[in-house]
N, C-alpha and C positions, 0 to 999 in steps of 0.2 A: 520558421514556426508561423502559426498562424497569426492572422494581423487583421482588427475589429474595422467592417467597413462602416461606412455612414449608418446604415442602418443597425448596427451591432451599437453602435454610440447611442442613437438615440433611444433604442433601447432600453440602454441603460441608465441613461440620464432619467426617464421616465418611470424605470422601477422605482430607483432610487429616492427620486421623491417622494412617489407612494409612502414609502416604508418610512421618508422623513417625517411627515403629517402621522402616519403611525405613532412613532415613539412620542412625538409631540402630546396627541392624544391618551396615551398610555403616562407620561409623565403627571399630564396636566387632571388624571384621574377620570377623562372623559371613557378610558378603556381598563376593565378588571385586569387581571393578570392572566385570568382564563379567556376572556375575548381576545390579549394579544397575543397568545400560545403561538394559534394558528397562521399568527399573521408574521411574529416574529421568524417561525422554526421555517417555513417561506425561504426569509433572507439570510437562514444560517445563523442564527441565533440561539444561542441555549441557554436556558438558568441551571449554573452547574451548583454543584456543593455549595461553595463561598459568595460566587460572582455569575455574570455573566458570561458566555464564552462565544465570541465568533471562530466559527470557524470556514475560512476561506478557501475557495477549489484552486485547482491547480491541474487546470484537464491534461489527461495524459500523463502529470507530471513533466510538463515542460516549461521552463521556465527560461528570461533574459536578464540580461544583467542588468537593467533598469529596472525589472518587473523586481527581481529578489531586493535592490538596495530599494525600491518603496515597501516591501515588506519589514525592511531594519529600519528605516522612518514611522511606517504606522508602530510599532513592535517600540521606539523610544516615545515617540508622542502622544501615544494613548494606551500603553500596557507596560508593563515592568523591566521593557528592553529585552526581551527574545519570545520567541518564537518553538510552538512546538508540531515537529514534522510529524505526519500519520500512515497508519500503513492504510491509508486512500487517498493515498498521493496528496494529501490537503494541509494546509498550515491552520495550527488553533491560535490564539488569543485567548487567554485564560482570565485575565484581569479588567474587561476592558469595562468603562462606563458606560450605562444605558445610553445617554446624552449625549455621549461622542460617537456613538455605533452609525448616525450616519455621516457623519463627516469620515470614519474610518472606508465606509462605502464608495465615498465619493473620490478618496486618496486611491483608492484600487481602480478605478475606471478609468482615470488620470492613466492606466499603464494596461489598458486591456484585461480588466480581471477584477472580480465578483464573488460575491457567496450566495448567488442563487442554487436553489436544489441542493445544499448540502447538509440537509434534514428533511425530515417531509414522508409520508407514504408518498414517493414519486421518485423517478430515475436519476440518482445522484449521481457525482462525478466521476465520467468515464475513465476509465484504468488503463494503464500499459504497459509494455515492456521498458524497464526503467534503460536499458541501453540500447531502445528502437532507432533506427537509423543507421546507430553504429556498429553493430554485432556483424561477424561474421556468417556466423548460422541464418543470417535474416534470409529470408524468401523477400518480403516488403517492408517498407517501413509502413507498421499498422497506424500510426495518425492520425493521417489525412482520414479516414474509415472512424477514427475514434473524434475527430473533430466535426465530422458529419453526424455520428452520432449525438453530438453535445447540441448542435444545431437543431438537429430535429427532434431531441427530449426539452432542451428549455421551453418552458410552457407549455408545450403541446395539452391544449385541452381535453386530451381527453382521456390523457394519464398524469393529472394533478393530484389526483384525491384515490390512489392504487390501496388494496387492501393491507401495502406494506411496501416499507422501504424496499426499492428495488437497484440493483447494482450490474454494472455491464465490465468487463475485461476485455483486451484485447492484445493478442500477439501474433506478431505476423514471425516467429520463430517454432523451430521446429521444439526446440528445446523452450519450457514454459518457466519462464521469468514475472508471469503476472497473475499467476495462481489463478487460472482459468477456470477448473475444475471445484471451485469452492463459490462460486458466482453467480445468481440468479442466470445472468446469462454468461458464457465463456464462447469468443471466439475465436478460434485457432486459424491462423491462415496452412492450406495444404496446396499443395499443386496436381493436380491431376488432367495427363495429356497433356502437359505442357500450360494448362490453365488455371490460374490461381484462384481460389476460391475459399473458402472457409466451414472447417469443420464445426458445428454450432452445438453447443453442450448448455443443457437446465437443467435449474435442479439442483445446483450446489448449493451449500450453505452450512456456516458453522454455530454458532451459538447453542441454545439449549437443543437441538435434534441436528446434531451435524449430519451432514449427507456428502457425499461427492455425487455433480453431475450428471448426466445420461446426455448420450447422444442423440441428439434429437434429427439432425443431416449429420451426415458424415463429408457430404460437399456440397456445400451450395454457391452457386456462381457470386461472385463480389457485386456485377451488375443489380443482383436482385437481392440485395442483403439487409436493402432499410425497408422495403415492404415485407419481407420475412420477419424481422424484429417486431414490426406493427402488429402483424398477428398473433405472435407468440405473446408480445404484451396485450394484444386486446382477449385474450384467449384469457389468458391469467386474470385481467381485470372482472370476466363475467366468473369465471368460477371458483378463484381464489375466496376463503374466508372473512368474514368482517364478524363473525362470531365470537373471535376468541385472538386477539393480535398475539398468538404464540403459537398458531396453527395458520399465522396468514400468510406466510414466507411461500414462492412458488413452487420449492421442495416440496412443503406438506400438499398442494396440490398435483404436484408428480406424482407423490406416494401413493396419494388419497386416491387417484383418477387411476395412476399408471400410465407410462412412458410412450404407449401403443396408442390408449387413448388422446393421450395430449398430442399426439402426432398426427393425426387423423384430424382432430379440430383445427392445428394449426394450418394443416394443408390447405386443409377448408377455406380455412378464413384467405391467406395465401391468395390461392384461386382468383376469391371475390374482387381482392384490391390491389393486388399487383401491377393492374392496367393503368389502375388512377394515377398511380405516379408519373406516370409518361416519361420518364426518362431525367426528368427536371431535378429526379437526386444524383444522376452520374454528372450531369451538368457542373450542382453544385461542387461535386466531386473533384472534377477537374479543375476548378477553379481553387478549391481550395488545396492540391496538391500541389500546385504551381508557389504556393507559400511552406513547401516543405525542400524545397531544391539541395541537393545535396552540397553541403560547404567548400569552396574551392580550396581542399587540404593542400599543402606546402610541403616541399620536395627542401628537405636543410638536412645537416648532416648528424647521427647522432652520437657523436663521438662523447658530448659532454653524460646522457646516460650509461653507454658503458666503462666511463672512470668513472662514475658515481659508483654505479653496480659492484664493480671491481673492486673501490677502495673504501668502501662508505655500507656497513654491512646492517645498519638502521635503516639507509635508502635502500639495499638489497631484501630485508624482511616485508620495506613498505612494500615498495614495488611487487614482491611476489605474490601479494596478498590482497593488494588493492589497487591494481592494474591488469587489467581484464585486455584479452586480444580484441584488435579492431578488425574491420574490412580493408580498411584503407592501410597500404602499406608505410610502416614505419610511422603509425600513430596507437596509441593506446586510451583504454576506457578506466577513467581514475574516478572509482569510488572512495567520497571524504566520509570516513566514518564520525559520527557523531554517537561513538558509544566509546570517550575515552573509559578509561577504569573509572571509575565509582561518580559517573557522571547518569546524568538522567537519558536514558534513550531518547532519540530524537530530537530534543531538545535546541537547539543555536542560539546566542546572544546575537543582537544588532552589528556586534563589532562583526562578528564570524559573520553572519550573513552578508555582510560589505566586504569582507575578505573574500568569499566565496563570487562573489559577484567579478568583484576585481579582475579574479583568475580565471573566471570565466570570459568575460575581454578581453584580456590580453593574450590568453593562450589554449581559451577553449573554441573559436568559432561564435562568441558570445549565445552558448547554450550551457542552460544547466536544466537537471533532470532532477524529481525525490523519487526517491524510491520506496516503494512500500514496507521495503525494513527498514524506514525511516533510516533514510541517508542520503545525502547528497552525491550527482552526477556528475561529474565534468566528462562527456560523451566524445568530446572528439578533441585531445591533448597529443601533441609529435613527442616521439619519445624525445629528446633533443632538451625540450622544456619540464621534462618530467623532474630532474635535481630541481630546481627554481621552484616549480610549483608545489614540492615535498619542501624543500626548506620554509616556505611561506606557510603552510599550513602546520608544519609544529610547531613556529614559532607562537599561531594562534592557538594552539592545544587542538588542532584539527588533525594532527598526523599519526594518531595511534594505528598502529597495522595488524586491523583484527577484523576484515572483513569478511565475512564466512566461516570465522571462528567462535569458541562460547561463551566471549566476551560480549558480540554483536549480537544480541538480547535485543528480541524486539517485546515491547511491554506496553499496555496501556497506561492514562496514567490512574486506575486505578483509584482507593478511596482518596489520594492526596489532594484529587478533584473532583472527580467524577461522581456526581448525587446517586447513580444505577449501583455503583461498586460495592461489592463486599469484603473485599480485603484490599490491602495495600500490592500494589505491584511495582513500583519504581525502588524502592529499598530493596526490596526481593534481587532486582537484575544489578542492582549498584554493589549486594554486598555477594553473588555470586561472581561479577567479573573482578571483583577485587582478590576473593577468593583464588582463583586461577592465576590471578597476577602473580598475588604470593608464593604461591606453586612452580609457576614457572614453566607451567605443562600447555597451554594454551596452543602452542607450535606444534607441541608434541602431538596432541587431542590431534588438529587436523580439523575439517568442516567438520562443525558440528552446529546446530542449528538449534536454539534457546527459545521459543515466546511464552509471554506470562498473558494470563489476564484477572483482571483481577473481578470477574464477576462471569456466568453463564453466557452474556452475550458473546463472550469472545473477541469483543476486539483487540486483543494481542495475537490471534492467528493460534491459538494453544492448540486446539486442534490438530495443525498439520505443523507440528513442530517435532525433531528428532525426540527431542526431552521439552512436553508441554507441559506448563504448571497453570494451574486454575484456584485460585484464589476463593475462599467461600466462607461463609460465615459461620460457624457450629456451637450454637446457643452464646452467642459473640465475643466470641475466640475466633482466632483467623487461622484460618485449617484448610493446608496447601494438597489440591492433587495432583499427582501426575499420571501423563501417560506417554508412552512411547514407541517412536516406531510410524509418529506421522512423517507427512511427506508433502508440500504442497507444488512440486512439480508434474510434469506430464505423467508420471508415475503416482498420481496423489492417492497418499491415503487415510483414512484418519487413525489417529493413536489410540493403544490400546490402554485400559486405564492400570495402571500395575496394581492398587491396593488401596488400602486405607493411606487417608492424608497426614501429612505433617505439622507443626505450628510452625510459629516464623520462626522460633530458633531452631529448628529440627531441618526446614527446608534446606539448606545451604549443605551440611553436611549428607543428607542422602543424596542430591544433587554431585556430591562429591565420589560419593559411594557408586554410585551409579556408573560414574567415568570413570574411576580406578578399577571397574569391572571391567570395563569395555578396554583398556587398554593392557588387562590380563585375556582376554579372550580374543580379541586379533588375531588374524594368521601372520600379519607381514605389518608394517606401518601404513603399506598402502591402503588398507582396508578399511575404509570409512565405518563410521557409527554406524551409520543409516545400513550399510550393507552386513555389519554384524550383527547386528541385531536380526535384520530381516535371513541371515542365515542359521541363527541358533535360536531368535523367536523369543518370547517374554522369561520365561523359567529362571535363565541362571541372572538376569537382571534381577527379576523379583525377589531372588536370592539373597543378591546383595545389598536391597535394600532395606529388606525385615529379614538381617539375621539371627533375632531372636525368637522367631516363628517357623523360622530353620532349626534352630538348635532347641525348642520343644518337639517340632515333629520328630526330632533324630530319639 
C-alpha cells in the first residue's frame, strides 16, 4: 500500500496547522460559524444534528494494521469508542469536540492519513474495488491509478471550488464491485489487443434525479488517463451550474448538454493539455505502483479448514457466505460483516477495530480494506487460518454470516444524526434484520441486497438496491418508500418505485411481504431476487404489497 514521502508529510503537517489557527480562531469568536463553514468542511468537518462530525478518508479503502488500531485510539480518546464505516469507503466520528478536532488531525498523519476533501464542492475520496488486488476476475489492481488520482485531486487549484461535490470510482474488474455506474466519474479497466485501458463512464448519480452513467470512451489508454479526467473535470467546471446546487451534479450537465456534446468538449479540451503532462504522471505512476507489490502469499497445508468445514457447520455457513475466491491459490477473501442482527450497519467499537487489526497481521498480509457496504476486508487470508480467524471474530460479535444476504443492510445513519435527514434509517435496517433472524429464512432468501436512506440524498445507495427504502417526511410522520429491482453492478440500474409509502410500523412487514412473494415466485432456489424480479417485472410484487388495492380492484 501506498507510503507518505517527505513531501506527503509536510504537507500535511502544514494543512494541519492551518486548520489548527482555524478552530483556534473559531473557538476564541474571532470566526462566525458561517466564516468557518468553508474553512472547516475543507478538512472534513461537519456540524451534524447533535455534534460535530469528522469524517476521515480512507483512499481506495485500504487500510494497515497500524493505520486501523489509531483509528480505535482516536475513536477512545476523543469520541465515544467506535467508529462508523461508510459506503465512501471513509470512517465518521460522530461525537468529537471542536477543540480536539486538531489534535484528532494530527493522530492520523502520525499513520499516513487525513480528512482532506471529504466534504467540499471538490473531488472526494477516491473509490475502489473493496477486493482489488485480490480478486480473481482482476485484469489489475486499480490502486495505484486510484492513488494517482488522490495525488493529483488533493488541492489542485483549480477544482477546489467545483459547482458540486464531485466523486471518482475505480475497478480494475470486469465484474463491478465499486458501483462505477452511479459516479460522477466511473472507471472500468478493459483490455483491448492485449492493452489495458479503461472504459470511462459520467454522469452517474443517485440522490434526488438518480441517473446511471454514459459512456463517455469506451477505451482509453491508462497512459493518458489523468490528462483525460483534467478535461472532463475542467469541462464540468465551466458548464456545470452554480444556479441552483440540485441541478449542479455533472449528470444534470450530461442531461442538460447531452452525452455527444460533452464529448466533443472533452476531446477538445483533451487535445489542448494532454502534451503538458509530459509523461511526469506515468512517472509518478510507476513509482507509486512499486508500493503496491503483490504479498509473498505462503504455501501451508489446509487441512485445519477442511475439518473445520466438515465438522463445524457455523464455520461452514460462515465461510460460504463470507469467504470470496482468491487469485492466489489456496487463499481466500473474508469479509467481516459488521451488520450483526439488530446491530447498527457499519458501525465498529475500538475493541473490534483492534481485533480487526490484529487479524490482519497475523494472518492477513497486514491489509485491510472497507468496503462500501460498509464492512470490513481481510483481502488476502490461507484457507489454513480461516477456523482461527472465524473463531476470533465471533468471539468479538464479528462473525455473523450474512454477507450478501438481507441482513447486510446498507443504511445511512439517517435522523439518529444526520442534520439533512428526514426519517430514521438505522432502526429501519436493525428491526428488518432482526426480523429475518426470527424467521429464519435469511439462507433460504439467498443474495439479496437491502439499502435504506433516510433522506433524498441517498446515501444509503436506495437507489440501486434489490429492495431500496427511502425514508421521508410526510407532514412529519416518517413515510417509507420503496423501490425495486435496482442494481448497482456492471448491469446497474435504478429501482423502480412500487407505490405509495409505509410508516415505520408498516415498513418491516411489507419488507416482509415483498420476500415471501419472491420466494413464492422462483422457479428453482437458484434464482435470485434480482433475477426474478427482472423476469416477472413490478406487477405480482406490487401485488403483494397493497393487497388491499388488489382486492378493491377484484
Amino acid at each position: 500500500m501506498y507510503h507518505y514521502t517527505d513531501f506527503d508529510d509536510a504537507f500535511l503537517k502544514e494543512r494541519n496547522a492551518q486548520f489548527r489557527a482555524q478552530v483556534e480562531r473559531r473557538i476564541d469568536g474571532a470566526l462566525t460559524e458561517d466564516e468557518f463553514k468553508p474553512l472547516r468542511l475543507m478538512n472534513g468537518l461537519y456540524l451534524q444534528l447533535h455534534a460535530y462530525m469528522l469524517r476521515v478518508a480512507i483512499p481506495y479503502g485500504t487500510l494497515n494494521s497500524r493505520q486501523m488500531h489509531k483509528l480505535a485510539e482516536i475513536a477512545d480518546k476523543w469520541d465515544k469508542g467506535y467508529g462508523h464505516f461508510t459506503t465512501r469507503q471513509n470512517i465518521q466520528y460522530n461525537w468529537p469536540q471542536l477543540r480536539d478536532v486538531p489534535d484528532m488531525l494530527d493522530a492520523l498523519a502520525e499513520v499516513d492519513m487525513h480528512a482532506i476533501q471529504t466534504s467540499g464542492n471538490t473531488i472526494r475520496n477516491v473509490t475502489a474495488d473493496h477486493f482489488a488486488g485480490a480478486a480473481g476476475d482482476e485484469i489489475a489492481d486499480p490502486r495505484p491509478v486510484a492513488e494517482l488520482i488522490r495525488q493529483w485531486s488533493t488541492d489542485h487549484p483549480e477544482f477546489q471550488f467545483l459547482p458540486r461535490k464531485f466523486k471518482v470510482a475505480v475497478t480494475g474488474s470486469p465484474n463491478d464491485r465499486a458501483v462505477t455506474k452511479a459516479h460522477d466519474i466511473g472507471l472500468r479497466m478493459v483490455k483491448r489487443d492485449g492493452e489495458a485501458g479503461y472504459e470511462v463512464i459520467v454522469g452517474g448519480g443517485l440522490g434526488r434525479t438518480p441517473m446511471i452513467g454514459k459512456v463517455l470512451r469506451d477505451f482509453l489508454p491508462q497512459a493518458e488517463l489523468l490528462p483525460y479526467l483534467e478535461a472532463i473535470v475542467s469541462v464540468y467546471n465551466l458548464l456545470g451550474r452554480r444556479d441552483n446546487k440540485y441541478k449542479a451534479r455533472i449528470k444534470i450537465t450530461v442531461h442538460e448538454n447531452g452525452i455527444e456534446d460533452i464529448r466533443v468538449r472533452v476531446e477538445e479540451r483533451f487535445a489542448l493539455i494532454r502534451e503538458s503532462f509530459g509523461g511526469v504522471d506515468q512517472q509518478m505512476l510507476a513509482r507509486i505502483e512499486a508500493d503496491f507489490a503483490t504479498p509473498a502469499f505462503k504455501t501451508a497445508s489446509e487441512a485445519p479448514y477442511h475439518n473445520a468445514y466438515q465438522h463445524d457447520p457455523l464455520f461452514r455457513s460462515w465461510a460460504d457466505t463470507n469467504v470470496a475466491a482468491h487469485r492466489a491459490d489456496g487463499y481466500g477473501i473474508v469479509s467481516i460483516s459488521l451488520k450483526a442482527h439488530g446491530a447498527t450497519p457499519g458501525d465498529a467499537s475500538s475493541a473490534q477495530m483492534r481485533l480487526m487489526a490484529d487479524l490482519a497481521k497475523r494472518y492477513g498480509h497486514d491489509e485491510l480494506r472497507i468496503s462500501h457496504e460498509q464492512n470490513v476486508i481481510l483481502p488476502h487470508v490461507h484457507r489454513g487460518d480461516l477456523p482461527s480467524v472465524y473463531a476470533a471474530l465471533k468471539a468479538a460479535g464479528l462473525g455473523t454470516a450474512n454477507i450478501g444476504l438481507i441482513s447486510d443492510i446498507i443504511a445511512c445513519p439517517g435522523m439518529d444524526y444526520c442534520a439533512l435527514a428526514t426519517a430514521r434509517s438505522i432502526p429501519i435496517a436493525q428491526e428488518i434484520a432482526l426480523r429475518f433472524d426470527e424467521l429464519k429464512l435469511e439462507h433460504d432468501v439467498g443474495p439479496l441486497k437491502i439499502k435504506i436512506s433516510g433522506c433524498i440524498n441517498a446515501c444509503g445507495h436506495h437507489h440501486v438496491g434489490h429492495i431500496g427504502i427511502l425514508g421521508l417526511d410526510r407532514a412529519g410522520v416518517e413515510n417509507y418508500q420503496i423501490t425495486l429491482g435496482g442494481d448497482g453492478t456492471e448491469d446497474a440500474t435504478i429501482g423502480e418505485r412500487a407505490g405509495p409509502g409505509f410508516s415505520a410500523e408498516q415498513i418491516v412487514p411489507a419488507i416482509e411481504r415483498i420476500v415471501l412473494a419472491y420466494l413464492d415466485l422462483r422457479t428453482e432456489p437458484a434464482e435470485t431476487f434480482l433475477q426474478t424480479y427482472r423476469r416477472l417485472g413490478l406487477a405480482p410484487f406490487k401485488a403483494a404489497l397493497y393487497p388491499e388495492a388488489q382486492a378493491n380492484a377484484a
